[in-house]
N, C-alpha and C positions, 0 to 999 in steps of 0.2 A: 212738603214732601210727605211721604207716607209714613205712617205711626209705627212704634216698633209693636211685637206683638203684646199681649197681655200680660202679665204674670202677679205674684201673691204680693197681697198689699204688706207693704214694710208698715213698721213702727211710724202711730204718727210724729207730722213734723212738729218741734216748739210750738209750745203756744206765745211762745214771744217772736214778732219778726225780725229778720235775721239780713234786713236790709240795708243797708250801710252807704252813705250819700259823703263823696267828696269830688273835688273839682280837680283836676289835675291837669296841665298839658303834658300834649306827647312830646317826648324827651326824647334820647340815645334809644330805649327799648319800643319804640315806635316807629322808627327806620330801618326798613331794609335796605341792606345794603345794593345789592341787587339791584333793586327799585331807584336808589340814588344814580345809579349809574344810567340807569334806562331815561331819566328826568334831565340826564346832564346833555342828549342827544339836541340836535337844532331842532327848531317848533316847528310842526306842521301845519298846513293851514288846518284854519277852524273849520269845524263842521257846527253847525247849526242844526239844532234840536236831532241830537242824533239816536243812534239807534245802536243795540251791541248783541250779537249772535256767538256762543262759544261757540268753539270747534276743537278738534281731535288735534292737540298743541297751542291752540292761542282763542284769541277774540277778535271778530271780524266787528269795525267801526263803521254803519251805515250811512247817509245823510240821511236822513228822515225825510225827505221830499221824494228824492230817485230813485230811496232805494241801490243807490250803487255804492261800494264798497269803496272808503275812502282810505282805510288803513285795515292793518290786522299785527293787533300785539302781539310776540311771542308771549304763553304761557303754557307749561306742560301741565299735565295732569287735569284730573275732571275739578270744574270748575264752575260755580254758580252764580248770577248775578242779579243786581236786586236794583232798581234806581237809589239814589242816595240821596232823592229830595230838592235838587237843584237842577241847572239849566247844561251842567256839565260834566257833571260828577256820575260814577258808576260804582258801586260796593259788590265788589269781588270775594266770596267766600275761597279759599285759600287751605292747602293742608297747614296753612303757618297764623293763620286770622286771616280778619280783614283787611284785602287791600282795595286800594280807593284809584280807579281808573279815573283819567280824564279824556272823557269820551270826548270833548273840542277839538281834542290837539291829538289824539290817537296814541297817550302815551300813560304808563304807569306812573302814577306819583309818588313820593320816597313816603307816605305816610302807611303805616303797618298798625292795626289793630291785635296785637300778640293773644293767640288761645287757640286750645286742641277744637275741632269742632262748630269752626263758627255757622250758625243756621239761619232763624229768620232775621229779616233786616222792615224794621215797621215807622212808615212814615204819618207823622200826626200833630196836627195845631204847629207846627215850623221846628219838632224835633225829629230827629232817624235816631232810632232804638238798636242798635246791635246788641242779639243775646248770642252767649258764646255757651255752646250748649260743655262741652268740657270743662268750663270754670265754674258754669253756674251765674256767673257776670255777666251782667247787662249794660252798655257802654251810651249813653244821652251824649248828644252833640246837636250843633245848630248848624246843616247843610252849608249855612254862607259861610262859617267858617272853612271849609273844605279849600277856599280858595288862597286858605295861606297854608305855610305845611306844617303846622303844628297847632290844630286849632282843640280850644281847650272843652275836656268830656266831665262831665258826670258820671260814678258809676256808683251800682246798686248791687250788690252779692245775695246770689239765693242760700238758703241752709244748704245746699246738696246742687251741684251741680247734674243738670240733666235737661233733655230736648224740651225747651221752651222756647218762652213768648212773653215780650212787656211791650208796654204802651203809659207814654209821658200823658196828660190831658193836658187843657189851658190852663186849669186851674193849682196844678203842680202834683198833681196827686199821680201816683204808679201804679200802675195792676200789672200784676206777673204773676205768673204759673208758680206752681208748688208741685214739686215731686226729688226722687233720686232716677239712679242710674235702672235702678228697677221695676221702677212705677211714680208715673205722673195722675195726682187728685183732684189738681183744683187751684185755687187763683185764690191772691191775696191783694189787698189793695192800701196801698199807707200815702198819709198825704205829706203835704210838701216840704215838710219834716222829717218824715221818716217814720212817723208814730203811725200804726197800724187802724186801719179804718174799719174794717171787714175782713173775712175769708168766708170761703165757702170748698170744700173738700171733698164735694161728694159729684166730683166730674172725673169718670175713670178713663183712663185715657186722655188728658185734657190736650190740644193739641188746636195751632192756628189761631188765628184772631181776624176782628172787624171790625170796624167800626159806623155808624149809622148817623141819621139826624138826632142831634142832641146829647152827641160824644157818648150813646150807646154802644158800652163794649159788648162783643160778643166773641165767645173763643167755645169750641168745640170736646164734646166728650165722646163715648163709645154710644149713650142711650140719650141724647140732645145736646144742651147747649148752656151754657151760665149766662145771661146778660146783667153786664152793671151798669147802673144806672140812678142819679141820686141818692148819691152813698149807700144804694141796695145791694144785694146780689139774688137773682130770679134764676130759680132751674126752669127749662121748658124742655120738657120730656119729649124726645121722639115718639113718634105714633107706633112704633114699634119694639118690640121688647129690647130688641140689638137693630140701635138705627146708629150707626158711626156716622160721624159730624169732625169731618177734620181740616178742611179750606175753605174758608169764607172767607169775600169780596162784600164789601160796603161802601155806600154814596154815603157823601156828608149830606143829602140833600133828603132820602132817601132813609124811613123806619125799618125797611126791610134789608133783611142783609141774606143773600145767597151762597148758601153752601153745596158741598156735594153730600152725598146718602149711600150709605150700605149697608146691609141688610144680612148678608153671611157673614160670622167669627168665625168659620171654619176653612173662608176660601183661601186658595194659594194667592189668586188675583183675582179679585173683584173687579165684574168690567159693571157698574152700577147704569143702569138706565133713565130713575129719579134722580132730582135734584130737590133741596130742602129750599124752602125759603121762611125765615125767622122776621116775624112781625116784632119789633122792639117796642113798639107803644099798646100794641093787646096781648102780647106775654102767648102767641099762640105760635105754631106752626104749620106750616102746608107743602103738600109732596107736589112734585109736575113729575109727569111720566111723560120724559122725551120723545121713548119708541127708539132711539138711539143710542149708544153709550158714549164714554166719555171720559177723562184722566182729570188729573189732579191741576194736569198744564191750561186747562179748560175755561178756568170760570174769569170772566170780565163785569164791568158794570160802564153800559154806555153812558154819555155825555148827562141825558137827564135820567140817567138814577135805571137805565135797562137794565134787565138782569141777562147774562150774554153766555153761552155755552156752546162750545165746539165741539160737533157729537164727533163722531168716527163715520158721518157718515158723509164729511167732508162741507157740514154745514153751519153758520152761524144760528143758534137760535134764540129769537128777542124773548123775552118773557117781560109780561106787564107785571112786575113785581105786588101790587098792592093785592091786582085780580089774581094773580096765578095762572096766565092762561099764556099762551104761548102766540104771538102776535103775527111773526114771521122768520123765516128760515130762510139765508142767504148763502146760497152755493159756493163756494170758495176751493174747494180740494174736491180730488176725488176721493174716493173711499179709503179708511186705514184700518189698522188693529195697533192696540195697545202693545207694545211690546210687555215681557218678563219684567226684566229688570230694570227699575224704577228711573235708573241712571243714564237708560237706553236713551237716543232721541225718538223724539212724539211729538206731533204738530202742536203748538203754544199760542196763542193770541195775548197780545199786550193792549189796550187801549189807551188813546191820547188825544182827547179832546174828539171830535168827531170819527174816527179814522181806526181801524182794527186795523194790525199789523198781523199776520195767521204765517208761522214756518209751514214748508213743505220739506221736513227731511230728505227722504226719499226722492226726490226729486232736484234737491240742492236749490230751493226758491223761497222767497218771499215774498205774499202778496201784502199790499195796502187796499184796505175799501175802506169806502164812505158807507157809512152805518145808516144814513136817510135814504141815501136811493139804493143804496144793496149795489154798487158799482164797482169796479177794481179801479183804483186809481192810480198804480205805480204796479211793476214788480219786477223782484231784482233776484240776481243769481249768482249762487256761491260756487267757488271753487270745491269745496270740501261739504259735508252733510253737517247743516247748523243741528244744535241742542237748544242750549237754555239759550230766551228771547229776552230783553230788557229795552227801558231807554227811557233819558232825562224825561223828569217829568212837568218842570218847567219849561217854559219857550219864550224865544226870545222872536 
Protein backbone atom coordinates (compact mmCIF):
# COMPACT_ATOMS: atom_id res chain seq x y z
CA UNK A 1 0.00 0.00 0.00
CA UNK A 2 0.97 3.57 -0.19
CA UNK A 3 3.33 5.34 2.52
CA UNK A 4 1.91 7.67 4.92
CA UNK A 5 3.05 11.21 4.29
CA UNK A 6 6.35 12.51 5.64
CA UNK A 7 6.84 14.25 8.90
CA UNK A 8 9.84 15.30 11.55
CA UNK A 9 12.09 12.79 12.56
CA UNK A 10 11.42 11.66 16.35
CA UNK A 11 14.00 10.77 18.85
CA UNK A 12 16.43 8.01 17.73
CA UNK A 13 15.48 4.52 18.39
CA UNK A 14 17.71 2.31 21.32
CA UNK A 15 20.68 1.45 20.43
CA UNK A 16 19.95 -1.91 21.93
CA UNK A 17 17.37 -4.19 19.71
CA UNK A 18 14.28 -4.29 21.07
CA UNK A 19 13.49 -7.79 19.54
CA UNK A 20 12.10 -10.50 21.62
CA UNK A 21 11.86 -14.20 20.07
CA UNK A 22 9.42 -16.78 21.76
CA UNK A 23 7.44 -19.80 20.41
CA UNK A 24 3.87 -19.91 21.37
CA UNK A 25 0.70 -21.74 20.03
CA UNK A 26 -2.37 -20.19 19.38
CA UNK A 27 -4.70 -20.68 22.23
CA UNK A 28 -8.36 -19.31 23.24
CA UNK A 29 -7.06 -15.45 22.00
CA UNK A 30 -6.38 -16.79 18.56
CA UNK A 31 -10.04 -17.92 17.90
CA UNK A 32 -12.60 -16.35 16.54
CA UNK A 33 -15.48 -17.16 17.62
CA UNK A 34 -17.24 -16.22 14.54
CA UNK A 35 -14.82 -17.94 12.39
CA UNK A 36 -15.48 -21.26 14.75
CA UNK A 37 -18.71 -21.27 13.69
CA UNK A 38 -18.17 -20.61 9.88
CA UNK A 39 -15.57 -23.84 10.22
CA UNK A 40 -18.23 -25.90 11.89
CA UNK A 41 -20.48 -25.54 8.21
CA UNK A 42 -20.22 -29.13 5.87
CA UNK A 43 -17.01 -29.03 3.49
CA UNK A 44 -17.16 -28.03 0.23
CA UNK A 45 -15.63 -29.41 -2.53
CA UNK A 46 -12.06 -28.56 -2.95
CA UNK A 47 -10.87 -26.36 -5.36
CA UNK A 48 -7.46 -26.75 -6.66
CA UNK A 49 -4.89 -24.22 -6.79
CA UNK A 50 -7.41 -21.59 -6.33
CA UNK A 51 -7.61 -18.00 -6.66
CA UNK A 52 -9.62 -15.25 -4.14
CA UNK A 53 -11.06 -11.75 -5.44
CA UNK A 54 -12.50 -9.37 -2.29
CA UNK A 55 -15.62 -7.73 -2.90
CA UNK A 56 -17.90 -5.07 -1.38
CA UNK A 57 -19.09 -7.92 1.83
CA UNK A 58 -17.07 -11.12 1.19
CA UNK A 59 -14.48 -13.03 -0.94
CA UNK A 60 -15.11 -14.56 -4.12
CA UNK A 61 -13.09 -18.37 -4.27
CA UNK A 62 -11.88 -18.88 -8.01
CA UNK A 63 -10.63 -22.42 -9.59
CA UNK A 64 -7.60 -21.34 -10.86
CA UNK A 65 -8.09 -23.12 -14.15
CA UNK A 66 -11.77 -21.66 -15.18
CA UNK A 67 -11.76 -19.01 -13.56
CA UNK A 68 -15.40 -19.70 -12.43
CA UNK A 69 -16.55 -18.82 -9.13
CA UNK A 70 -16.67 -21.70 -6.77
CA UNK A 71 -17.80 -20.10 -3.47
CA UNK A 72 -17.97 -16.53 -2.00
CA UNK A 73 -17.31 -16.17 1.87
CA UNK A 74 -19.24 -13.75 3.69
CA UNK A 75 -17.05 -10.94 5.04
CA UNK A 76 -18.03 -7.33 5.63
CA UNK A 77 -15.86 -4.50 5.56
CA UNK A 78 -12.60 -3.69 3.33
CA UNK A 79 -10.44 -6.44 3.41
CA UNK A 80 -6.92 -7.40 2.12
CA UNK A 81 -5.48 -10.64 1.03
CA UNK A 82 -2.06 -11.99 0.79
CA UNK A 83 -1.13 -15.74 -0.18
CA UNK A 84 -0.17 -17.60 3.07
CA UNK A 85 2.63 -19.69 1.49
CA UNK A 86 0.93 -22.98 0.87
CA UNK A 87 -1.31 -24.81 -1.61
CA UNK A 88 -4.63 -23.64 0.41
CA UNK A 89 -4.30 -21.16 2.71
CA UNK A 90 -5.35 -17.45 2.17
CA UNK A 91 -4.17 -14.50 4.93
CA UNK A 92 -6.91 -12.18 5.23
CA UNK A 93 -5.93 -8.71 6.89
CA UNK A 94 -9.01 -8.00 9.17
CA UNK A 95 -10.12 -4.86 11.23
CA UNK A 96 -9.53 -7.78 14.18
CA UNK A 97 -5.83 -9.40 12.58
CA UNK A 98 -5.23 -11.90 10.65
CA UNK A 99 -7.45 -14.31 9.45
CA UNK A 100 -6.38 -17.28 7.61
CA UNK A 101 -9.07 -18.44 4.67
CA UNK A 102 -9.09 -21.82 3.21
CA UNK A 103 -9.28 -21.18 -0.24
CA UNK A 104 -9.89 -25.45 -0.82
CA UNK A 105 -12.82 -25.65 0.87
CA UNK A 106 -14.36 -21.88 0.42
CA UNK A 107 -14.39 -21.40 4.04
CA UNK A 108 -12.89 -19.23 7.08
CA UNK A 109 -10.82 -21.10 9.58
CA UNK A 110 -11.35 -20.45 13.53
CA UNK A 111 -7.51 -19.42 13.59
CA UNK A 112 -7.22 -15.41 14.30
CA UNK A 113 -3.98 -13.55 14.44
CA UNK A 114 -5.16 -10.82 17.12
CA UNK A 115 -3.75 -6.79 16.45
CA UNK A 116 -5.03 -3.30 15.36
CA UNK A 117 -3.65 -2.95 11.85
CA UNK A 118 -2.45 -5.95 10.46
CA UNK A 119 -0.41 -4.96 6.88
CA UNK A 120 2.32 -6.83 4.96
CA UNK A 121 2.20 -10.67 4.98
CA UNK A 122 5.92 -11.82 3.43
CA UNK A 123 6.65 -15.23 2.10
CA UNK A 124 10.46 -16.54 2.36
CA UNK A 125 12.85 -19.92 2.53
CA UNK A 126 9.15 -21.80 4.00
CA UNK A 127 8.31 -18.86 6.56
CA UNK A 128 5.00 -16.25 6.13
CA UNK A 129 6.07 -13.03 8.30
CA UNK A 130 2.93 -11.29 9.48
CA UNK A 131 3.73 -7.64 10.70
CA UNK A 132 0.90 -6.09 12.67
CA UNK A 133 1.68 -2.56 12.00
CA UNK A 134 -0.45 -1.42 15.53
CA UNK A 135 1.59 -3.70 17.90
CA UNK A 136 4.70 -3.41 16.16
CA UNK A 137 4.69 -7.42 16.28
CA UNK A 138 5.87 -9.43 13.80
CA UNK A 139 4.27 -13.09 13.95
CA UNK A 140 6.90 -16.30 11.96
CA UNK A 141 4.99 -19.49 11.32
CA UNK A 142 5.49 -22.40 8.89
CA UNK A 143 2.52 -22.28 6.09
CA UNK A 144 2.16 -26.42 6.66
CA UNK A 145 1.31 -25.63 9.75
CA UNK A 146 -1.76 -23.77 8.73
CA UNK A 147 -3.39 -27.19 8.16
CA UNK A 148 -3.95 -27.76 11.78
CA UNK A 149 -5.80 -24.95 13.77
CA UNK A 150 -3.47 -24.04 16.13
CA UNK A 151 -0.08 -24.12 14.54
CA UNK A 152 2.74 -22.73 16.63
CA UNK A 153 4.44 -18.83 15.79
CA UNK A 154 7.49 -17.15 16.56
CA UNK A 155 7.27 -13.64 17.40
CA UNK A 156 9.48 -10.67 17.29
CA UNK A 157 8.32 -6.93 18.92
CA UNK A 158 9.61 -3.68 17.31
CA UNK A 159 10.58 -0.66 20.04
CA UNK A 160 7.55 1.37 18.59
CA UNK A 161 4.91 -0.10 16.81
CA UNK A 162 4.35 1.37 13.15
CA UNK A 163 3.63 0.46 9.13
CA UNK A 164 6.34 -2.14 8.55
CA UNK A 165 7.94 -5.05 7.14
CA UNK A 166 10.20 -8.27 8.26
CA UNK A 167 11.50 -11.08 6.58
CA UNK A 168 12.92 -14.59 8.40
CA UNK A 169 16.04 -15.79 5.97
CA UNK A 170 17.46 -19.64 5.81
CA UNK A 171 19.91 -18.93 8.06
CA UNK A 172 17.47 -17.57 11.05
CA UNK A 173 18.51 -14.20 10.93
CA UNK A 174 15.44 -11.22 10.98
CA UNK A 175 15.39 -7.97 9.15
CA UNK A 176 12.67 -5.56 10.11
CA UNK A 177 11.95 -1.93 9.78
CA UNK A 178 12.56 0.61 12.35
CA UNK A 179 10.36 3.39 13.05
CA UNK A 180 7.12 4.84 15.16
CA UNK A 181 3.73 5.97 14.65
CA UNK A 182 5.37 9.14 13.16
CA UNK A 183 8.33 8.27 11.09
CA UNK A 184 9.81 5.18 9.69
CA UNK A 185 14.06 5.12 9.18
CA UNK A 186 15.37 2.20 8.44
CA UNK A 187 15.86 -1.60 8.98
CA UNK A 188 17.66 -3.66 11.59
CA UNK A 189 18.77 -7.13 11.39
CA UNK A 190 19.56 -9.73 14.46
CA UNK A 191 20.39 -13.23 13.88
CA UNK A 192 18.84 -16.31 15.13
CA UNK A 193 19.29 -15.30 18.58
CA UNK A 194 18.17 -12.34 18.75
CA UNK A 195 21.55 -10.51 19.15
CA UNK A 196 21.51 -7.50 16.80
CA UNK A 197 23.73 -7.92 13.59
CA UNK A 198 23.49 -4.34 11.81
CA UNK A 199 21.09 -1.46 11.28
CA UNK A 200 21.11 1.19 9.17
CA UNK A 201 18.66 4.43 9.59
CA UNK A 202 19.08 6.56 7.09
CA UNK A 203 16.08 5.14 4.80
CA UNK A 204 13.17 7.93 5.31
CA UNK A 205 10.28 6.53 4.57
CA UNK A 206 11.42 2.97 4.66
CA UNK A 207 8.46 0.91 3.26
CA UNK A 208 7.90 -2.77 1.31
CA UNK A 209 10.40 -5.32 0.69
CA UNK A 210 12.09 -7.97 -1.68
CA UNK A 211 13.87 -10.30 -1.95
CA UNK A 212 16.54 -11.38 -4.96
CA UNK A 213 19.16 -14.27 -5.85
CA UNK A 214 21.30 -14.88 -2.84
CA UNK A 215 18.45 -13.89 -0.18
CA UNK A 216 19.25 -10.20 -1.14
CA UNK A 217 16.99 -8.13 0.82
CA UNK A 218 15.75 -5.03 -0.47
CA UNK A 219 13.07 -2.71 1.11
CA UNK A 220 12.44 0.86 -0.08
CA UNK A 221 12.88 4.53 1.12
CA UNK A 222 11.81 8.12 -0.14
CA UNK A 223 15.57 8.70 -1.95
CA UNK A 224 16.35 4.70 -2.85
CA UNK A 225 16.71 1.53 -1.32
CA UNK A 226 18.85 -0.43 1.55
CA UNK A 227 19.92 -3.83 0.43
CA UNK A 228 21.24 -6.48 2.84
CA UNK A 229 23.31 -8.68 1.92
CA UNK A 230 26.15 -10.78 3.76
CA UNK A 231 25.70 -9.20 7.04
CA UNK A 232 25.93 -5.64 5.15
CA UNK A 233 23.59 -3.02 4.71
CA UNK A 234 24.14 -0.90 1.19
CA UNK A 235 22.19 2.41 0.58
CA UNK A 236 21.65 2.72 -3.33
CA UNK A 237 20.64 6.16 -3.94
CA UNK A 238 17.76 7.07 -6.39
CA UNK A 239 18.98 9.00 -9.38
CA UNK A 240 16.99 11.49 -8.13
CA UNK A 241 16.90 13.89 -5.38
CA UNK A 242 13.16 12.62 -4.28
CA UNK A 243 13.00 9.10 -6.12
CA UNK A 244 10.28 7.10 -3.58
CA UNK A 245 10.80 3.30 -3.68
CA UNK A 246 8.07 1.72 -1.93
CA UNK A 247 6.85 -1.94 -3.69
CA UNK A 248 9.12 -4.11 -4.86
CA UNK A 249 8.75 -7.65 -6.43
CA UNK A 250 11.82 -10.05 -6.53
CA UNK A 251 12.83 -13.54 -8.11
CA UNK A 252 14.76 -15.90 -6.13
CA UNK A 253 16.48 -16.61 -9.47
CA UNK A 254 16.97 -13.02 -10.29
CA UNK A 255 19.78 -9.89 -8.81
CA UNK A 256 17.43 -7.60 -9.86
CA UNK A 257 14.55 -6.65 -7.92
CA UNK A 258 11.59 -4.19 -9.47
CA UNK A 259 10.11 -1.40 -7.88
CA UNK A 260 7.88 1.37 -8.53
CA UNK A 261 9.40 5.27 -8.87
CA UNK A 262 8.17 8.68 -7.81
CA UNK A 263 9.40 11.63 -8.45
CA UNK A 264 6.94 14.52 -6.75
CA UNK A 265 6.64 14.85 -2.53
CA UNK A 266 4.31 17.25 -3.25
CA UNK A 267 1.58 15.21 -5.30
CA UNK A 268 -1.85 14.40 -4.02
CA UNK A 269 -1.57 11.28 -6.36
CA UNK A 270 1.12 10.33 -8.22
CA UNK A 271 0.25 8.54 -11.45
CA UNK A 272 4.43 7.59 -11.85
CA UNK A 273 5.24 6.50 -15.51
CA UNK A 274 9.19 5.05 -14.50
CA UNK A 275 9.78 2.01 -12.91
CA UNK A 276 13.09 1.33 -10.87
CA UNK A 277 14.91 -1.72 -11.24
CA UNK A 278 17.68 -2.50 -8.33
CA UNK A 279 20.76 -4.54 -9.38
CA UNK A 280 21.53 -6.36 -5.99
CA UNK A 281 25.02 -7.69 -7.15
CA UNK A 282 26.50 -4.09 -8.72
CA UNK A 283 24.87 -1.84 -5.91
CA UNK A 284 23.45 0.28 -8.95
CA UNK A 285 20.12 1.31 -10.27
CA UNK A 286 18.22 1.94 -13.47
CA UNK A 287 14.88 3.92 -14.34
CA UNK A 288 12.53 2.21 -17.50
CA UNK A 289 10.27 4.99 -18.83
CA UNK A 290 7.03 2.89 -19.70
CA UNK A 291 5.31 5.85 -21.59
CA UNK A 292 2.47 4.60 -19.50
CA UNK A 293 1.39 4.74 -15.83
CA UNK A 294 0.82 2.44 -13.33
CA UNK A 295 -0.51 1.57 -9.34
CA UNK A 296 0.91 0.05 -6.65
CA UNK A 297 -1.51 -3.14 -7.81
CA UNK A 298 0.95 -3.46 -10.77
CA UNK A 299 4.26 -4.90 -10.33
CA UNK A 300 4.78 -8.92 -11.04
CA UNK A 301 7.94 -11.04 -11.72
CA UNK A 302 7.39 -13.70 -14.54
CA UNK A 303 8.23 -17.40 -14.30
CA UNK A 304 12.20 -16.76 -15.31
CA UNK A 305 12.77 -13.75 -13.24
CA UNK A 306 10.52 -11.05 -16.06
CA UNK A 307 10.04 -7.86 -14.65
CA UNK A 308 5.99 -7.52 -15.29
CA UNK A 309 3.83 -4.06 -15.08
CA UNK A 310 0.32 -3.31 -15.80
CA UNK A 311 0.38 0.16 -17.20
CA UNK A 312 -3.13 1.85 -17.31
CA UNK A 313 -2.89 1.45 -20.63
CA UNK A 314 -4.51 -1.87 -20.21
CA UNK A 315 -1.18 -3.66 -21.11
CA UNK A 316 1.30 -6.15 -19.65
CA UNK A 317 4.82 -4.98 -20.06
CA UNK A 318 7.87 -7.56 -19.95
CA UNK A 319 11.09 -5.85 -19.04
CA UNK A 320 14.40 -7.75 -19.40
CA UNK A 321 15.48 -7.09 -15.90
CA UNK A 322 19.38 -7.38 -16.23
CA UNK A 323 19.10 -5.01 -19.75
CA UNK A 324 16.40 -2.73 -18.72
CA UNK A 325 14.62 -2.61 -21.82
CA UNK A 326 11.25 -3.43 -22.34
CA UNK A 327 10.79 -6.74 -24.37
CA UNK A 328 7.10 -6.79 -25.13
CA UNK A 329 3.70 -5.49 -24.26
CA UNK A 330 0.59 -7.79 -23.89
CA UNK A 331 -2.80 -6.28 -24.46
CA UNK A 332 -5.15 -7.57 -21.72
CA UNK A 333 -7.71 -4.52 -20.81
CA UNK A 334 -8.62 -1.69 -22.17
CA UNK A 335 -7.61 1.55 -21.06
CA UNK A 336 -8.09 2.69 -17.01
CA UNK A 337 -7.21 5.49 -14.56
CA UNK A 338 -6.11 5.16 -11.20
CA UNK A 339 -8.68 6.02 -8.90
CA UNK A 340 -8.17 8.69 -5.60
CA UNK A 341 -8.45 6.48 -3.01
CA UNK A 342 -5.95 3.91 -2.60
CA UNK A 343 -8.67 1.57 -1.19
CA UNK A 344 -10.78 2.12 -4.54
CA UNK A 345 -10.70 -0.98 -6.87
CA UNK A 346 -7.79 -1.00 -9.86
CA UNK A 347 -6.81 -3.71 -12.19
CA UNK A 348 -4.09 -6.04 -10.12
CA UNK A 349 -2.24 -8.96 -11.76
CA UNK A 350 -1.03 -11.83 -9.46
CA UNK A 351 1.44 -14.32 -11.25
CA UNK A 352 1.74 -18.26 -10.77
CA UNK A 353 3.92 -20.05 -12.51
CA UNK A 354 3.47 -19.33 -16.31
CA UNK A 355 -0.01 -17.46 -16.11
CA UNK A 356 -0.91 -13.68 -15.26
CA UNK A 357 -4.22 -13.49 -13.70
CA UNK A 358 -5.02 -9.24 -14.50
CA UNK A 359 -8.86 -8.05 -12.63
CA UNK A 360 -11.02 -5.91 -14.81
CA UNK A 361 -13.04 -4.06 -12.07
CA UNK A 362 -15.04 -2.09 -13.96
CA UNK A 363 -16.09 -4.63 -16.11
CA UNK A 364 -16.66 -7.24 -13.23
CA UNK A 365 -13.85 -9.95 -15.16
CA UNK A 366 -10.90 -11.64 -14.83
CA UNK A 367 -8.55 -12.66 -17.45
CA UNK A 368 -5.88 -15.55 -17.31
CA UNK A 369 -2.87 -15.30 -19.93
CA UNK A 370 0.06 -17.31 -20.83
CA UNK A 371 3.03 -14.97 -20.53
CA UNK A 372 5.02 -16.92 -23.58
CA UNK A 373 2.60 -16.45 -26.12
CA UNK A 374 0.77 -13.07 -24.75
CA UNK A 375 -2.67 -15.42 -25.15
CA UNK A 376 -5.91 -15.28 -22.75
CA UNK A 377 -6.34 -18.42 -21.66
CA UNK A 378 -9.50 -18.47 -19.42
CA UNK A 379 -11.73 -15.54 -18.19
CA UNK A 380 -14.22 -15.48 -15.60
CA UNK A 381 -16.93 -13.12 -14.27
CA UNK A 382 -18.10 -11.73 -11.25
CA UNK A 383 -21.23 -10.79 -9.80
CA UNK A 384 -20.05 -7.75 -8.01
CA UNK A 385 -16.69 -5.37 -9.00
CA UNK A 386 -13.61 -7.64 -7.55
CA UNK A 387 -10.67 -5.37 -5.39
CA UNK A 388 -7.82 -7.14 -3.93
CA UNK A 389 -6.46 -10.22 -6.25
CA UNK A 390 -4.57 -13.21 -4.33
CA UNK A 391 -4.12 -17.07 -4.61
CA UNK A 392 -2.17 -20.27 -3.35
CA UNK A 393 1.03 -20.01 -4.23
CA UNK A 394 1.74 -23.72 -4.20
CA UNK A 395 0.00 -26.21 -6.61
CA UNK A 396 -0.94 -29.31 -6.46
Amino acid sequence: MPTTSRTKRAAAVSALLALSAVVTACGSEDTDEASAKTSEKPAAATVRQPLVATHDGGIYVLDGKTLKIAGDVPLPGYNRVNPAGDDKHIMVSTSRGFRVLDASRQKMTATLFKGAEPGHVVLHAGHTVLFTDGTGKATVLDPADLRETKPETETHTSPHPHHGVAIKLKNGEFVSTLGTAKERKGIVVADKNGKEITRNEKCPEVHGEATAKDEAVVVGCEDGVLVYKDHEITKVDSPTEYGRIGNQKGHEDSAVVLGDYKQDPEAELERPEKVSLINTATGKMKLVDLGTSYTFKSLARGPQGEALVLGTDGKIHVIAPEAGKVTSSIPVLGKWSEPMDWQQARPEIFVRGGTAFVTDPENKKIHAVDLESGKKKATGTFPEKPNELAGVTATR
